[in-house]
BAGUMAR-281812 format. One record per atom (N, C-alpha, C, O): x, z, y. Coordinates in steps of 0.05 Angstrom, whole numbers, plus 5000, padded with zeros to 4 digits. Example, Ala and Ser with C-alpha at 12.3 -4.5 7.8 and 13.67 -1.06 7.14 Angstrom:
BEGIN
526451564886524651564910526451564934528551694934525751424955527351434979525851575001526851615023
***
This chain:
BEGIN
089453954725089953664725088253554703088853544679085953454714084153234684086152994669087852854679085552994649086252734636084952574639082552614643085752384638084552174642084951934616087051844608082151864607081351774582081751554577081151374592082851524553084151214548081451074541079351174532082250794549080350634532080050544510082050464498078250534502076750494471077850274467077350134487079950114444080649924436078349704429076349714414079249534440077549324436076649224397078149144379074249274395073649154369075048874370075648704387075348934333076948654325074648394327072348464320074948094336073247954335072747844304074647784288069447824296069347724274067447484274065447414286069447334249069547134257066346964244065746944220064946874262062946704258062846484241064746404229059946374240059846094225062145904240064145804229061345864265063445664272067245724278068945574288067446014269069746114268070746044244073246024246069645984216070246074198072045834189071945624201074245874162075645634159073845494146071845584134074545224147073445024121074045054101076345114094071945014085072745134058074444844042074244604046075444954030077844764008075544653994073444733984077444284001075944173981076244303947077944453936073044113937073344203907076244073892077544173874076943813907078643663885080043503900078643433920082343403900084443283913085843073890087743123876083942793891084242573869085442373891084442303913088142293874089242143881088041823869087941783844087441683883086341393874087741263855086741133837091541283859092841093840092041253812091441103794091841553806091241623782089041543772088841443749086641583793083241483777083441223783081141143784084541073787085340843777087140723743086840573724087840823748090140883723088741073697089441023674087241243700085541333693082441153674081641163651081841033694079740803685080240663666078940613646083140583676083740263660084840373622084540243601086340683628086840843604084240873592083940733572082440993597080441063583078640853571077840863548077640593593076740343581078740263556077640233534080740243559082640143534083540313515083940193493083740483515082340753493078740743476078340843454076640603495074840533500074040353468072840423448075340103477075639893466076739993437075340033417079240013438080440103410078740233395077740113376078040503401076440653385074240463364074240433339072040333390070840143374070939863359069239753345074339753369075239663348075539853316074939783294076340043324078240243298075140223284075140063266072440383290070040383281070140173263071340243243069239853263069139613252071739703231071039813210074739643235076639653216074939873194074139823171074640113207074840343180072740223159072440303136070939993173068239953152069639723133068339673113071539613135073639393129073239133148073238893140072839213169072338943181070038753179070338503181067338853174066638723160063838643181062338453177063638773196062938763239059638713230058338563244058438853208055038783205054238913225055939013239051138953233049539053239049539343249049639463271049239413219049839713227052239793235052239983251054639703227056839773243057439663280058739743298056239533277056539423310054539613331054639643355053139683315050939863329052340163332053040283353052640213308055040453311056740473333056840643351058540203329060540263354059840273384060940413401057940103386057040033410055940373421056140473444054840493396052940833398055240963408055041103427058340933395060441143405061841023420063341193430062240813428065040663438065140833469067440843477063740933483063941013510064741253510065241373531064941363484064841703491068541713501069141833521070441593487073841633496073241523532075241583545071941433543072741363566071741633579073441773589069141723579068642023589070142173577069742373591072242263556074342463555075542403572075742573589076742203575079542143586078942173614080642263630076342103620075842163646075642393656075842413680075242633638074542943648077343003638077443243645079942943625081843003625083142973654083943143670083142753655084742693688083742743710085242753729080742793714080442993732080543243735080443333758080743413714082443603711085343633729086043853736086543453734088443413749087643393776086443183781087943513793087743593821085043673830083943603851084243803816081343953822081744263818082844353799080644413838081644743829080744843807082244973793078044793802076544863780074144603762071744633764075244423748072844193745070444363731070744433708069044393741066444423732064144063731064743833739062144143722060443793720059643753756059243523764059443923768058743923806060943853812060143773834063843783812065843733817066343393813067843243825064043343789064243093787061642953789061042743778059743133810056842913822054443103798052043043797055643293785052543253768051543523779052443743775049443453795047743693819044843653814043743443806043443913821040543783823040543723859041943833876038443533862037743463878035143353879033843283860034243343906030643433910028943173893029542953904027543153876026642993859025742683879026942463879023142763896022242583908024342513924023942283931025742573930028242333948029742263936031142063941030142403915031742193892031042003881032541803879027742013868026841773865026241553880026041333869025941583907026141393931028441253933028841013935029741413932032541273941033441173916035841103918032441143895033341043876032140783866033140583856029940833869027740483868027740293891026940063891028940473916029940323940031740123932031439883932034040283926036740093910036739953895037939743896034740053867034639863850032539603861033039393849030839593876029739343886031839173905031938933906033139313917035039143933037339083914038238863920038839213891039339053871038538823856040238653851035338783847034538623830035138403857037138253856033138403885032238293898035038033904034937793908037838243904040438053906041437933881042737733884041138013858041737853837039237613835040237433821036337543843035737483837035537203861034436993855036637243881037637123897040736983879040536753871042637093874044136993862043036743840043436513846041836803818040936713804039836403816040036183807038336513839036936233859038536003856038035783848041136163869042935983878044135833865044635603872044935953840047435813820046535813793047935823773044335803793042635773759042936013740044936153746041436083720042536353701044336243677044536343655045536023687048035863668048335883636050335873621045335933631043735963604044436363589045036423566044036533612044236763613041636803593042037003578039736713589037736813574037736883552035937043547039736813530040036843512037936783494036036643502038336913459037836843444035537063425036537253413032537013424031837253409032437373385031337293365034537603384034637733363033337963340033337983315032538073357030438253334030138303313030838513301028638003301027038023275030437963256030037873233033237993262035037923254036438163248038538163235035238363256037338643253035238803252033038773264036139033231034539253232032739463253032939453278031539583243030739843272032939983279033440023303034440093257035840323256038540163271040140303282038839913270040739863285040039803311041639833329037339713318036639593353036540013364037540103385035540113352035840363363038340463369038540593390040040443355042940553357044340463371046040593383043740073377044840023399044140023427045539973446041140093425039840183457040040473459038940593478041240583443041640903450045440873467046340983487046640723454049640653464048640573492049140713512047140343493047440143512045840343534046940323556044040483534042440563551041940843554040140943568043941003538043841313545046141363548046541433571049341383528052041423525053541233541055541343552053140933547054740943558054140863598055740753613051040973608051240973632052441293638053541323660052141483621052241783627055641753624056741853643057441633605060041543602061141503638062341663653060241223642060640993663060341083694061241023716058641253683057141373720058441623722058041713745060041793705061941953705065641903716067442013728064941633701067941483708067741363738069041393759066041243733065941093763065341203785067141253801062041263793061441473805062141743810062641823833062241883792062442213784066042323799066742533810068041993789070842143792071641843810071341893834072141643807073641473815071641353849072841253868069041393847068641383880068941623896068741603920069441853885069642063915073142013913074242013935074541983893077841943901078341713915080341733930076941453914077041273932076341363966077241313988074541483955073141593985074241744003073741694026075741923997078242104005080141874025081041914047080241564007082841484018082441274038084241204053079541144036078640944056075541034065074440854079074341194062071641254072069641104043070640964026066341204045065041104024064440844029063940754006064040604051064040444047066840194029066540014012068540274037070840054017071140203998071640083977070940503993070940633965067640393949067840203934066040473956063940253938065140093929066040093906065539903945065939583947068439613928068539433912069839733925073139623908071739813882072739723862070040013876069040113851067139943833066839923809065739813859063439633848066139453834067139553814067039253841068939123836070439093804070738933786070939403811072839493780071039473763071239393740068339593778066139613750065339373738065039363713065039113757064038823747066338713728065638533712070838853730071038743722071538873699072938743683070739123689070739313671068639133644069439133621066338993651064138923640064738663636062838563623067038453642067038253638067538163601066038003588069738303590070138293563066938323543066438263520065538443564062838343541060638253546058638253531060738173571059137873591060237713596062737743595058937453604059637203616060137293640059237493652062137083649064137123677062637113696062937233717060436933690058436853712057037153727056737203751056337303704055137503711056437793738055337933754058737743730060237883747059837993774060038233780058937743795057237833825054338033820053538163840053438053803051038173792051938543780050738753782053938463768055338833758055838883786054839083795057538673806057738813831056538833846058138843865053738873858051238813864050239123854049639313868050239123816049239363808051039603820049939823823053839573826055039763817055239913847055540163849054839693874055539763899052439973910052240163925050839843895048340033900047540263886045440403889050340283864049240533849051440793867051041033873053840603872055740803893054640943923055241143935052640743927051340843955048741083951048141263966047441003921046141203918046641453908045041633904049941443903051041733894052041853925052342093927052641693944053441743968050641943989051042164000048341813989046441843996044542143979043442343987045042033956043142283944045542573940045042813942047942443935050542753938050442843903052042993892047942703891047642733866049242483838049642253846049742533816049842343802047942293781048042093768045842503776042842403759041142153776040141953766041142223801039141913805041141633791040241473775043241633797045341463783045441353752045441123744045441593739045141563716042441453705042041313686040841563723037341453713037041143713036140993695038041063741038040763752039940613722039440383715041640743711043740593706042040553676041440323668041340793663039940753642036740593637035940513615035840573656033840443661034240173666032440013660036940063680037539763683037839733649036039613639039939843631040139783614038439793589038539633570036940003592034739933587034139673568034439603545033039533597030839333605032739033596031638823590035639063595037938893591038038863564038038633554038039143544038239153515036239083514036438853504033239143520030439043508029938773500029038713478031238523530031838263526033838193519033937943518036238333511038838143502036938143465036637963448036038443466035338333429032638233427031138283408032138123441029238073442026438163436024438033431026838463437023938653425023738763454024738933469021338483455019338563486016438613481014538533494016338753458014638813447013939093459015939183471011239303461011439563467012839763466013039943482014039713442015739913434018539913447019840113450019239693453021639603459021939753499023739893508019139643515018739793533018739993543019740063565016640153517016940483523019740623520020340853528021440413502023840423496026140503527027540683536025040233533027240153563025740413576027540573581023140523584023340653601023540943598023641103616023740993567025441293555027541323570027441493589029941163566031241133568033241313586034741493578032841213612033441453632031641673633031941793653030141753620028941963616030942163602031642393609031942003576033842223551036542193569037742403567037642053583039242043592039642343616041542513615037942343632038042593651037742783640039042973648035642823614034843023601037343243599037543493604039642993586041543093568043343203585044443413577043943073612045843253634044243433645045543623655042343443647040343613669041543883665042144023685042144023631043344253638044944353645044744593653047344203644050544173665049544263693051044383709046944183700046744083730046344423744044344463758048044643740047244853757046944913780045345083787049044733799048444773827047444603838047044393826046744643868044044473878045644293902047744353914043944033905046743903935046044023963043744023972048244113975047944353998046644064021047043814023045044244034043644044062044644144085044544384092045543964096047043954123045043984134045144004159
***
């Protein structure tokens, strides 16, 4: 009598690219926190560089105003990498936008935005006058060591600060909860009214303007260095004319600017943005 031979058990199926699970997001940010979050760390923000001025006795010169203005941003990026710490598996700086990504399309898409920025503020402007926005030349009124200190605040510390808070943590938690279009628009928002305590009110449509095109280009590039570049380079060109050294130096100044600024995250930046 032959036996008769069992069959060979079927191999286990393995599982493919399109078998495979999705991978876990990096971070699970709840909006009321990076909300709550912002408004803590701006007002943490503030204090600090009040406290700066007090410790000199109050006495708000030059060099102390330059000072503060040099540190006043840094408590809002703690507070900000504190609380994203909170619902993220591991925060690393990729967790919060800082990636490399491909140079030449970064830079496109970043002088893209920033022309369709100026191009709508300047349209604004058309419309409703610069309500004597020009200000007043300062310069020859304050030291070097202070116009430097405060275009190093104004145009390296606190877009790398701001574009961490805003960009980096508080638009992908928005984004989670309404998609990236109303995530922009309500970040731009916070950001114009974040900036009002040390601009005129008027200016406000203009932060939101800057802020909705800097959200689209963190959306678009998956990066937050084109961001930070744009951001440091507007301000720049803002500190150059608020103190009035539109002189060479003041230029090569504005366009350092985002240069030291990326410089300084570029090494954070280990991982690269994945292409779909």
């Amino acid at each position: 009598m032959s036996a008769t031979a069992e069959p060979a058990p079927a191999p286990t199926p393995v599982a493919g690219p399109e078998h495979a699970e999705p991978a876990p997001p990096v971070a699970r940010w709840r909006p009321r926190t990076a909300v709550g979050a912002l408004v803590l760390g701006l007002a943490v923000s503030q204090a600090f560089a009040l406290a700066v001025v007090l410790l000199h006795g109050g006495r708000g010169t030059d060099e102390v105003d330059g000072a503060a203005v040099l540190v006043s941003e840094l408590p809002l990026l703690i507070v900000t990498i504190l609380f994203a710490r909170r619902g993220a598996q591991r925060l690393t700086p990729a967790t919060l936008g800082i990636r490399r990504t491909p140079f030449g399309a970064a830079l496109g898409w970043a002088l893209a935005f920033y022309v369709g920025i100026v191009a709508a503020e300047g349209l604004y402007l058309l419309l409703v006058g610069d309500g004597g926005l020009g200000g007043e030349e300062t310069a020859g009124s304050i030291s070097t060591a202070t116009a430097a200190m405060t275009i190093a605040g104004v145009a390296v510390v606190a877009p790398i600060a701001e574009e961490v808070a805003f960009r980096g943590y508080l638009f992908p938690a928005l984004t989670t909860w309404r998609g990236p279009w109303i995530a922009a628009l309500i970040t731009a928002v916070l950001f114009a009214a974040a900036h009002l305590g040390a601009y005129p009110p008027q200016i406000a449509p203009m932060m939101v303007f800057f802020g909705l095109g800097a959200c689209l280009l963190r959306w678009f590039t998956g990066s937050l260095l084109p961001c930070i570049g744009l951001h440091a380079l507007n301000n720049g060109i803002v500190a150059a004319v608020a103190l009035g050294a539109l002189g060479a130096g003041a230029i090569l100044g504005s366009l350092a600017a985002p240069i030291v600024a990326v410089l300084l995250v570029l090494p954070l930046a280990r991982e690269r943005v994945t292409q779909d």
